[in-house]
N, C-alpha and C positions, 0 to 999 in steps of 0.2 A: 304596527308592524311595517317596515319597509318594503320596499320591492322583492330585495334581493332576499330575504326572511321568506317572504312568500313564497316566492319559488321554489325554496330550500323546501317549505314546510309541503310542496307537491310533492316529492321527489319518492317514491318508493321506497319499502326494507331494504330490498337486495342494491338500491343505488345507494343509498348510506353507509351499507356494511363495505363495499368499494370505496366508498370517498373516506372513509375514518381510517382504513386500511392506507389507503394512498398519501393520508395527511399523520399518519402517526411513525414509528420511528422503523418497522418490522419491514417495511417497501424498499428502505434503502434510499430515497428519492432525496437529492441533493435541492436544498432549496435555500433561493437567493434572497438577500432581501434589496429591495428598490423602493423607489416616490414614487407614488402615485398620488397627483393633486396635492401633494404635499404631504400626503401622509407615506406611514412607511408599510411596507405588505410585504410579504413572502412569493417566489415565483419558484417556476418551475420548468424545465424542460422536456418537453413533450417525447422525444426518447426515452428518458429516464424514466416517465412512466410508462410504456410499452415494459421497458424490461422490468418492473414490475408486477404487475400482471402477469409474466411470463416466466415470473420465480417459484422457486418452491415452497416459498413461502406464503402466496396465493392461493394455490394450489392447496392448502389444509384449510383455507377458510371454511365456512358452512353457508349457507344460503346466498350463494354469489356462482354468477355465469359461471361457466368453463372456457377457460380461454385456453388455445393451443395455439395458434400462428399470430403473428403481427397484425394481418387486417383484421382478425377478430378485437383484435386489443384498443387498434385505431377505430374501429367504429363503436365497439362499448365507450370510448373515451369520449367519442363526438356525440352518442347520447346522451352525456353527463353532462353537455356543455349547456341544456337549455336549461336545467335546474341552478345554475348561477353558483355552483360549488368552486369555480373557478372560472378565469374568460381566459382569451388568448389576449396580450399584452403584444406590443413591439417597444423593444428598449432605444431608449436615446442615450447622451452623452452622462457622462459623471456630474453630479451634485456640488461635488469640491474636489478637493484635490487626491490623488492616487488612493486605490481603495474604500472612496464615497461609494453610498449605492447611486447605480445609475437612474434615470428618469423612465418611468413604462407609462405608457400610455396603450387603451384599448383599443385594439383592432376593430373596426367596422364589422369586419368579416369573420365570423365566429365560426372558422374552418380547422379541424384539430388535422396539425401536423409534428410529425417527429420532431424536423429542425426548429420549430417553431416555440415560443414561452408563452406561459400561460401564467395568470397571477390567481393567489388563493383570497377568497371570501369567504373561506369556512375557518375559523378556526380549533376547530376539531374539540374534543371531550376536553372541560375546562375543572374535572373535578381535582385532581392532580395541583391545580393552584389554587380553588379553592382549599383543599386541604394543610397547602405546604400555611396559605396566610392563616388557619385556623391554629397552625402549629406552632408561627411564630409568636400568635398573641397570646397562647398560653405560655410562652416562655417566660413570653417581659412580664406576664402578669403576676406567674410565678418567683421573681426575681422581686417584681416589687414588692410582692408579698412574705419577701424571707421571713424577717423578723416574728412572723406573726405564726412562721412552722413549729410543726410539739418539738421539744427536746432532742428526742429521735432521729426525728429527720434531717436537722441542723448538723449534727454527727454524724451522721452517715455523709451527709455529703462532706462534709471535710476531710471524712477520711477517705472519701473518691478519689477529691481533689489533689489530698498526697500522693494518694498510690498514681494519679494521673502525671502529678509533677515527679514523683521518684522514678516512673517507668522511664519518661521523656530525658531526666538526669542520666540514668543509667544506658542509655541509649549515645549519650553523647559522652560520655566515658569510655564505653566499649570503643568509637569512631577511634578516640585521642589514643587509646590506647595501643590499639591494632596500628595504629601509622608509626606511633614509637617504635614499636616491635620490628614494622618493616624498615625503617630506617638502619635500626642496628642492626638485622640483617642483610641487610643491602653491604654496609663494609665489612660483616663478619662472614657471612657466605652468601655471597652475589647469585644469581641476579636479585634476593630478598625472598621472603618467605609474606604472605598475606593470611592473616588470620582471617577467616568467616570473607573470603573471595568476592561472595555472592553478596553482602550485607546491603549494597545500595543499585543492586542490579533489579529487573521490572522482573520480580518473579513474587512467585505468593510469600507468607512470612515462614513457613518452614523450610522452602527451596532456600530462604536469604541465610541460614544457618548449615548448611549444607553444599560442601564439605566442611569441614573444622579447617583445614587450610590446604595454599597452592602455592607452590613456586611461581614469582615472575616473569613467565618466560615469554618472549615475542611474539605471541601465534600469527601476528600479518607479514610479516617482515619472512619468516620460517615458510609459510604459505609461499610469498614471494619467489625467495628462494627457490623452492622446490619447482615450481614454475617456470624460473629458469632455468632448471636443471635438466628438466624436459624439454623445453625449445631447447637447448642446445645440444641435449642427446637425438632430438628428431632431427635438428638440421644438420646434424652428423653425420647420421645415416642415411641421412638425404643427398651429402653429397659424396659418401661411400657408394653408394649407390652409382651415383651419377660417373662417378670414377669407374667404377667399374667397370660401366656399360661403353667408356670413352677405350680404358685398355683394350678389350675385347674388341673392339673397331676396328681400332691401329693393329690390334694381331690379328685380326680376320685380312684385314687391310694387304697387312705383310706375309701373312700366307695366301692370299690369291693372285700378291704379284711373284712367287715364287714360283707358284704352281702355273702363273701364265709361262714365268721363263722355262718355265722345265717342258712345257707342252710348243716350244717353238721346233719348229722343222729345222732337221741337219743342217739342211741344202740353206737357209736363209741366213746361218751363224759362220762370221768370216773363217777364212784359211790365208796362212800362210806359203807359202810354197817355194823352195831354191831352184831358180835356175841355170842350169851348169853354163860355165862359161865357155864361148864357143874358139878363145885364144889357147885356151889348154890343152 
């Protein structure tokens, strides 16, 4: 047994049901791969685990701390560090060229931080590929063994086989046919009509049959549109607005210099006056 085995094999229940949790897919923890001494290992960023621990999906574990703030999180993390389920790493340059993993090497200082990467030595429950290699060898085994199946079973699979290859046929029938369709209605009443809309859209297989059909109509282009239909009725009113407020100025404007001339004194608005001439 190694070192880093040993370690592992100290580590308590509740620190394994954390590190399986951490290292399996339910954590959410984004994890890299990198060289190390030439080999390749998974890493990890020390944030990503905090918010882990700090999920809700933590939170239903059983025989595992309670964690509620970040330095709870950060110090249950830096207890985990001496059982060797992971180190802290500091990464260097790329291996080869654009999207190689990069180079990690271990940090002396086995101090857990957020900003900080940390590489994995656990690789977590391996029963999953042992099962998946168990499942392969009985395929090929059973494939080499056709020949030697009863009667029965030889028939039955060929009749899988068709119904596997007549489904996949009538699949790419349905395709060729549905585009004919919209084709001739594209020149016969535009914008086209789409039999089964949904057939190649990311939905489950009864949403992809659902509707029976849709007209092709532009929904981004319409969105668009409508979009500018609003900026241009807002900066409408924005500058009715502003108009507005400019008339009322100029007439406030023009009635204050009226009401000034109307409030001037008699005595200050000229006269004229004849005076008689004094030869007459």
């Amino acid at each position: 047994m190694s070192t880093t085995e040993a370690q592992q094999a100290r580590a308590p229940p509740e620190v394994r049901n954390i590190v399986r949790f951490l290292r399996g897919n339910q954590s959410g923890i984004k994890n890299r791969v990198g060289a190390l001494n030439g080999k390749r290992v998974d890493y990890f960023k020390g944030k990503s685990a905090v918010k882990a621990l700090l999920s809700p999906a933590y939170s239903k574990l059983k025989n595992v701390p309670k964690i509620t703030t970040e330095t709870e999180a950060e110090q249950l993390l830096q207890s985990i560090v001496q059982y060797t389920f992971y180190l802290r790493v500091d990464r260097g340059g790329q291996t080869g060229s654009s999207g190689a993993p990069r180079h990690i090497t271990v940090n002396p200082q086995q101090a857990f931080a957020q900003d900080a990467y940390f590489a994995w030595f656990y690789d977590g429950s391996q029963w999953t590929t042992y099962a998946g290699g168990l499942l392969m060898v009985a395929i090929m085994l059973a494939g080499v063994m056709f020949p030697l199946w009863p009667p029965v079973m030889r028939l039955g699979v060929w009749y899988l086989s068709v119904a596997m290859l007549g489904l996949i046929g009538a699949f790419f029938g349905l395709a060729i046919v549905r585009l004919i369709f919209y084709i001739i209605t594209v020149v016969a009443v535009p914008p086209g009509i789409w039999v089964f809309p949904k057939l190649f859209a990311d939905v489950g297989v009864i949403e992809s049959f659902i509707p029976l059909w849709e007209w092709d109509l532009p929904k981004k282009k319409a969105d668009k549109k409508k979009k500018g239909k609003k900026a241009a009725t807002a900066s409408g009113n924005k500058a009715g607005m502003k108009g507005a407020a400019t008339n009322e100025g100029v007439s406030d404007q023009v009635a204050g210099n009226e009401s000034a001339e109307s409030s001037r004194p008699a005595s200050r608005s000229a006269r004229v006056e004849e005076v008689p001439d004094e030869d007459s």
